[in-house]
C-alpha positions as CSV (number, residue, x, y, z in Angstrom):
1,X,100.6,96.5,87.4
2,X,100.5,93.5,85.7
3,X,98.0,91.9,83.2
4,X,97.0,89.0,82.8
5,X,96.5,88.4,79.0
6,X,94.6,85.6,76.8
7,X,94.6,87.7,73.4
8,X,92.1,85.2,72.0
9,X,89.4,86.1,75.0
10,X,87.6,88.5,74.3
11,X,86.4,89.5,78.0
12,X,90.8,89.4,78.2
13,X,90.5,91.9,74.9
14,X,87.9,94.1,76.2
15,X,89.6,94.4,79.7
16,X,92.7,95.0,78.4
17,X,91.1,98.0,75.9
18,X,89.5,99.6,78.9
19,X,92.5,99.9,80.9
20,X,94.6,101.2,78.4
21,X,91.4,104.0,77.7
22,X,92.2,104.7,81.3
23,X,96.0,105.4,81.0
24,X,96.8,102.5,83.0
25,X,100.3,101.4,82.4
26,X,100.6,97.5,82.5
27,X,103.1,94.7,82.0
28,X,101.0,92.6,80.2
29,X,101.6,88.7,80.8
30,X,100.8,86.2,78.0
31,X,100.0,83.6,80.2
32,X,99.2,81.0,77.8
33,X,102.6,81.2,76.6
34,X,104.8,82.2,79.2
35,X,104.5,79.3,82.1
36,X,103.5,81.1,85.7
37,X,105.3,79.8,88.7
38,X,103.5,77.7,91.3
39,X,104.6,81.0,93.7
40,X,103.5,83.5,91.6
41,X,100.1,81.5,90.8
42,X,99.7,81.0,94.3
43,X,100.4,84.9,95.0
44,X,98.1,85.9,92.8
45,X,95.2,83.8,94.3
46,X,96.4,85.0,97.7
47,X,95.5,89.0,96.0
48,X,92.3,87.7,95.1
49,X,91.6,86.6,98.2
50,X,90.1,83.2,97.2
51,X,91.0,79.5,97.1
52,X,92.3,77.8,94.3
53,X,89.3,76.3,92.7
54,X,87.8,80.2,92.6
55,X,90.3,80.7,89.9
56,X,89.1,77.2,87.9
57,X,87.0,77.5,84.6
58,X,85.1,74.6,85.5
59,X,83.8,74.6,81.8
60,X,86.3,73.7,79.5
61,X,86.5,70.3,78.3
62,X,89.8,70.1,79.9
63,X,88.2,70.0,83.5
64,X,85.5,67.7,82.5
65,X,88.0,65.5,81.0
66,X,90.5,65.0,83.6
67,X,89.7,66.7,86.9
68,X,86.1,67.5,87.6
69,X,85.4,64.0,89.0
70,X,88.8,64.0,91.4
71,X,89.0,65.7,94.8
72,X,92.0,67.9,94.6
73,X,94.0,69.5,97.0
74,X,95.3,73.7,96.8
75,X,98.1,72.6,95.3
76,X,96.7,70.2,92.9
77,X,94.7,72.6,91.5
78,X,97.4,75.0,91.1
79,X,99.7,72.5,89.4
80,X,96.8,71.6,86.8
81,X,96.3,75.7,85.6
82,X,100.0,75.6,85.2
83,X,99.8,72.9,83.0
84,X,96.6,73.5,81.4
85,X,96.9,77.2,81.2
86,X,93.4,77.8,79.9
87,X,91.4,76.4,82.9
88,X,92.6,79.9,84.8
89,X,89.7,82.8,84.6
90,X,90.9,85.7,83.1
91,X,91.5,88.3,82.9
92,X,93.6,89.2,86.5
93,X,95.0,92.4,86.7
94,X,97.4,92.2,90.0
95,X,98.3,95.7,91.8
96,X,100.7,95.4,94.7
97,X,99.0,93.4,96.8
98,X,95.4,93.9,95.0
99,X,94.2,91.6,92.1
100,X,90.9,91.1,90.5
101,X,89.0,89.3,87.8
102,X,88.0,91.2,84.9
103,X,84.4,90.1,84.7
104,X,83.1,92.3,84.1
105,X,86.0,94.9,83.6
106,X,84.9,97.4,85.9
107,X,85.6,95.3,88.6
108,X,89.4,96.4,88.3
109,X,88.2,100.0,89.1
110,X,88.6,98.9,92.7
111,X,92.2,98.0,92.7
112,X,93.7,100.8,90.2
């Protein structure tokens, strides 16, 4: 399984202490400083089963500051978390097929 890792989140912390208290074996993906593919962005929306603005922290300054005012498309929106890293939620865990968003943590239970 992979992991999809901020280690200065704390929900990314916390999600990543819980499955390790479960035995879960993970690769664990910095994300913030290993650059995701378009492909493997796009296949981990697809495992989430939601559109690309799902995946948007529509919070940060970032998207206030140069998208939130802009109509993008699926792939726009997939380009800008790949260039501005922190505007994807976190934390993912992907299984196979499966992925979810660890907020709250438990919410991997369904996929592991």
């Amino acid at each position: 399984m992979k992991y999809y890792h901020n280690p200065r989140c704390t929900k990314s912390r916390e999600g990543l202490a819980y499955l390790e208290e479960k035995g879960i074996a993970l690769e664990v993906v910095l994300y913030m400083n290993e650059p995701i593919s378009p492909t493997e962005l796009e296949d981990i929306i697809d495992a989430l089963d939601i559109e690309a603005s799902d995946l948007i922290r529509k919070k940060e300054a970032i998207w206030k500051e140069e998208f939130a005012d802009k109509e993008l498309e699926e792939d726009e929106l997939i380009l800008a978390m790949i260039e501005h890293p922190k505007l994807m939620e976190r934390p993912i865990l992907v299984n196979g097929s499966k992925a979810a968003i660890g907020r709250p943590k438990e919410n991997f239970d369904a996929i592991i």
